[in-house]
C-alpha positions in Angstrom: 0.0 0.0 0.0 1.9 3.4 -1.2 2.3 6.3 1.5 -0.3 9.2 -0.1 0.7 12.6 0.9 -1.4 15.6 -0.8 0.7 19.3 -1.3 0.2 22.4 -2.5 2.2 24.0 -5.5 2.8 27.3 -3.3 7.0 27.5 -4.4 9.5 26.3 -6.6 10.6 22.5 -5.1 6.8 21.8 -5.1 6.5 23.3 -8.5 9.6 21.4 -9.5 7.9 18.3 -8.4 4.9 18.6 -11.3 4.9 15.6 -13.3 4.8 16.0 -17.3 2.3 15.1 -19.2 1.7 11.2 -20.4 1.5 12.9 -24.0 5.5 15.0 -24.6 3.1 17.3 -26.7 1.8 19.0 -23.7 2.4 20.3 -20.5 1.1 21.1 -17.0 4.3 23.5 -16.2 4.0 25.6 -18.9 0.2 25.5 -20.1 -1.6 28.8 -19.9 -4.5 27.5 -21.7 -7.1 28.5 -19.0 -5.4 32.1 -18.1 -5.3 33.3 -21.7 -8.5 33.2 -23.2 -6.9 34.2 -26.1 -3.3 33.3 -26.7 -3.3 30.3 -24.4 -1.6 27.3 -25.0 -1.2 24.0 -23.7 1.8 23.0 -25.4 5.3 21.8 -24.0 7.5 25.0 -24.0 10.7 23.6 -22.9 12.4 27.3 -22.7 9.5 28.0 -20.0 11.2 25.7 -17.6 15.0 26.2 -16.1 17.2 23.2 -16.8 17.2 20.9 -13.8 14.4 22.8 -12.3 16.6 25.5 -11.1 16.3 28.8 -11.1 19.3 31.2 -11.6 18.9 34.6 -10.5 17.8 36.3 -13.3 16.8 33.6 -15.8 13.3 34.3 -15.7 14.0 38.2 -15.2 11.4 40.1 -17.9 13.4 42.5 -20.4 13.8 45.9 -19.0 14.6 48.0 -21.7 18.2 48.7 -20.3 21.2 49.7 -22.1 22.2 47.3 -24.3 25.6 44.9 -23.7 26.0 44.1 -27.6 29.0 45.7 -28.6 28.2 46.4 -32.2 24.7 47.8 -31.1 25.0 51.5 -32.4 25.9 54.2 -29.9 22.9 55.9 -28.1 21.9 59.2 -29.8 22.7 62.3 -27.8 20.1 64.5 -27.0 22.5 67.9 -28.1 22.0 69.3 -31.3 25.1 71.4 -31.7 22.4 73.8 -34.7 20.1 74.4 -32.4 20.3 78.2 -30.8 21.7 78.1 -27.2 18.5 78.2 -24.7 17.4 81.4 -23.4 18.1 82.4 -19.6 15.6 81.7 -17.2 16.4 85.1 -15.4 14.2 88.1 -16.3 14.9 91.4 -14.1 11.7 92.9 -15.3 9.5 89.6 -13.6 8.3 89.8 -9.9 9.7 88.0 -7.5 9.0 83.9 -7.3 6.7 83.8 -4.2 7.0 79.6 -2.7 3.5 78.0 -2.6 1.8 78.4 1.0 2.9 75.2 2.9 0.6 72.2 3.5 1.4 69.8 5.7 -0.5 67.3 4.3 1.3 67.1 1.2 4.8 67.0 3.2 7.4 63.8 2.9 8.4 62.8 6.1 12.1 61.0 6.0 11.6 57.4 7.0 8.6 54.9 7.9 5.5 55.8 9.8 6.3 54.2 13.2 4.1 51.3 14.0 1.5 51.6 16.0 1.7 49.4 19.2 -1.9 48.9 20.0 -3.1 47.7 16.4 -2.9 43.7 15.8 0.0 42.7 13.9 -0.9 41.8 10.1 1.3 38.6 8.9 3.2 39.1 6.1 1.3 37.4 2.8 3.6 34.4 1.2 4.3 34.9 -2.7 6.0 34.1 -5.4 9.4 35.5 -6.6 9.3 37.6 -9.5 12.1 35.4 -11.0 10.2 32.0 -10.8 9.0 30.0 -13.5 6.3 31.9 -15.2 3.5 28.7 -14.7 4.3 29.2 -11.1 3.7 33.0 -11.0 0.2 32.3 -13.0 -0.4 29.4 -9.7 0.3 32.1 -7.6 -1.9 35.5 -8.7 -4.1 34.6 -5.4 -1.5 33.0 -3.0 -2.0 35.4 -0.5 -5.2 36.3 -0.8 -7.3 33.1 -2.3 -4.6 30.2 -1.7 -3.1 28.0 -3.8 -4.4 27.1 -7.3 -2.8 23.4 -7.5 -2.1 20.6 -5.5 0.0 17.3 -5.8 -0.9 14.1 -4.6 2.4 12.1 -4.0 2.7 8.1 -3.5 5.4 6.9 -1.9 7.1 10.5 -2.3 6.3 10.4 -6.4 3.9 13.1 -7.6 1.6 11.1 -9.5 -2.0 13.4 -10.4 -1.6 17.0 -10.4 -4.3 19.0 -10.0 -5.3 22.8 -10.7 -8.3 24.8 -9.9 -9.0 28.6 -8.3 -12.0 31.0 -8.7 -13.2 31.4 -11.8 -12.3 34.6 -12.2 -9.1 33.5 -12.1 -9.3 31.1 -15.4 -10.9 33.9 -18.3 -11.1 31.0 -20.9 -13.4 29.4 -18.2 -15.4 32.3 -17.7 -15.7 32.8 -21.8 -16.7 28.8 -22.0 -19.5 28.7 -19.5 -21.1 32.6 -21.1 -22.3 30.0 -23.8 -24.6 28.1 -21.3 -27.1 29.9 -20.1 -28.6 27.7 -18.0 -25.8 28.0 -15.9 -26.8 29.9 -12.8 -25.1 33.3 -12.7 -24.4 33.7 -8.9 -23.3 32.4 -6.8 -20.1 31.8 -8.9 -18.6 28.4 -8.6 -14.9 27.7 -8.2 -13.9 25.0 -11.6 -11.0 22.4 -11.8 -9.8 22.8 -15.3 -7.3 19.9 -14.9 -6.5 16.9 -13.1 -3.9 14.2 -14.7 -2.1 11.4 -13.5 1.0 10.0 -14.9 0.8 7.0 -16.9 2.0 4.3 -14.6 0.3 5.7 -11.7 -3.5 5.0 -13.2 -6.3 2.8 -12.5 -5.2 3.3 -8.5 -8.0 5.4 -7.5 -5.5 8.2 -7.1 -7.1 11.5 -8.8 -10.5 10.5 -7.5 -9.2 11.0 -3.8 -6.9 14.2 -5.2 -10.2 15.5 -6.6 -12.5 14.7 -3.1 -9.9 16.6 -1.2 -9.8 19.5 -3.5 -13.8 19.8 -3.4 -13.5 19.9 0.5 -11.1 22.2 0.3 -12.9 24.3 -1.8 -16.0 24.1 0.2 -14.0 25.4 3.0 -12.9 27.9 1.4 -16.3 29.7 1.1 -17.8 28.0 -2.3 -20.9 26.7 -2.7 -20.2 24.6 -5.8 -17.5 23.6 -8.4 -17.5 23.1 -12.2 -15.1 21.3 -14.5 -15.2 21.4 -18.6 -13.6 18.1 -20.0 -13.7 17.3 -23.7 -16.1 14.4 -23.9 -13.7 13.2 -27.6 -10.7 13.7 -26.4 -8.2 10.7 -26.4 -6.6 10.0 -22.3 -3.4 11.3 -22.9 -4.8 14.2 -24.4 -7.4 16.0 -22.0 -6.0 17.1 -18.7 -9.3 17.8 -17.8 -10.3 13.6 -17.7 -13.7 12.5 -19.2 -17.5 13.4 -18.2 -17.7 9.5 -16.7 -14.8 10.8 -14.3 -16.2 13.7 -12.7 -19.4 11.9 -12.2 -17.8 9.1 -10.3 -16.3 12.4 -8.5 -19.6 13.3 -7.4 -20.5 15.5 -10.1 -23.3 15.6 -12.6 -23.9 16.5 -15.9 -24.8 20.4 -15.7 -25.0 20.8 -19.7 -24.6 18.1 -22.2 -23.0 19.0 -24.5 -21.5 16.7 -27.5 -18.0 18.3 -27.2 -17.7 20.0 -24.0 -20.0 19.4 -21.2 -20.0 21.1 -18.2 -20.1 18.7 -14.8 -21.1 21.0 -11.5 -20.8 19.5 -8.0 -22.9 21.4 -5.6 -21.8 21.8 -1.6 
């Protein structure tokens, strides 16, 4: 009987623990399928993800726009223009005097911090994620601090086998642009969804992401939702749909909210 052990991906050596997908075409670490409604992909984007699952200090850094290190790049252009006329003084002895703005003490910068104040409660510090991390990782963490995680890893004997992600679904716009097209949907109050749950190959057929997806749903519920969707493709291959099969979710505990030929909407209600 394997140890089971269930984690969140809240930082990078749980995030380094993600298994890949069964099919090499896709990819759980680097699919932004659900948080792009319109440029998302789930495709395997090897550059997303730091060799060895290692992050060096400013591999995932965003371009600034600095000064360039390329030593053929053409010089900067100066801002002189020796034809222009020189500028004209500033000083005119016919003007009145410069009178200062009355002071407002409102407006003033005081050096340093406010001081705390002793009789207020302490407010612990938020977690989140490092502005260098892996860029799946940052989109897992939009809501650390304020919703909690957005994916969890059940492990078997220390091996992640099903990972599963899910959130608000204001958090997942191709979600939200999915569901407008049923409208007998109800409108409020808005559900939380699990737009994937996969296990790797070897792992199946052990009742693993059925228990993953249970303790997701209670954690869910306890999180303030009253019910949670998912949106498989009913004619998509195994290997092929991280969001499993309509028979899945209802062994899950769900039921068919919409049937619909391609993508049906399963709803489990608290």
């Amino acid at each position: 009987m394997a140890s089971l052990e269930i984690v969140d991906v809240t930082n990078e050596a749980r995030f380094a623990l993600v298994p890949p997908c069964a099919d090499p075409s896709f990819d759980h670490r680097t699919c932004d399928y659900w948080e792009d409604a319109d440029r998302g992909s789930k495709a395997s984007r090897p550059s997303w993800l730091p060799e060895g699952f290692t992050v060096a200090e400013g591999d995932w850094a965003e371009p600034t726009g600095g000064s360039s290190e390329n030593p053929f790049a053409p010089a900067p252009r100066s801002e002189s223009n020796p034809f222009l006329p020189a500028p004209k003084s500033a000083s005119n002895p016919f003007a009145p005097a410069f009178k200062e703005p009355a002071r407002n003490p409102f407006l003033e910068e005081r050096p340093g911090s406010l001081a705390d104040n002793p009789f207020a409660p302490s407010r612990p510090a938020r977690p989140t994620i490092d502005a260098e991390a892996p860029r799946k990782l940052q989109l897992l963490g939009r809501g650390l601090g304020i919703f909690g995680s957005y994916a969890s890893l059940l492990l078997a004997d220390g091996e992640a086998v099903v990972y599963c992600q899910f959130g608000p679904l204001t958090a997942y716009p191709r979600a939200s642009r999915l569901r407008e097209l049923y409208h007998e949907l109800p409108d409020a109050p808005l559900p939380a969804v699990i737009t994937c749950v996969a296990t790797t190959a070897h792992a199946r057929r052990n009742g693993y992401a059925l228990r993953l997806v249970e303790e997701v749903c209670v954690d869910l519920e306890g999180r303030g939702f009253a019910a949670v969707e998912a949106y498989p493709e009913a004619r998509a291959r195994e290997d092929s749909t991280p969001a499993a099969r309509p028979e899945f979710w209802i062994r899950a505990g769900f039921r068919l909210a919409v049937d619909d030929e391609r993508y049906p909407v399963m709803r489990r209600e608290f």
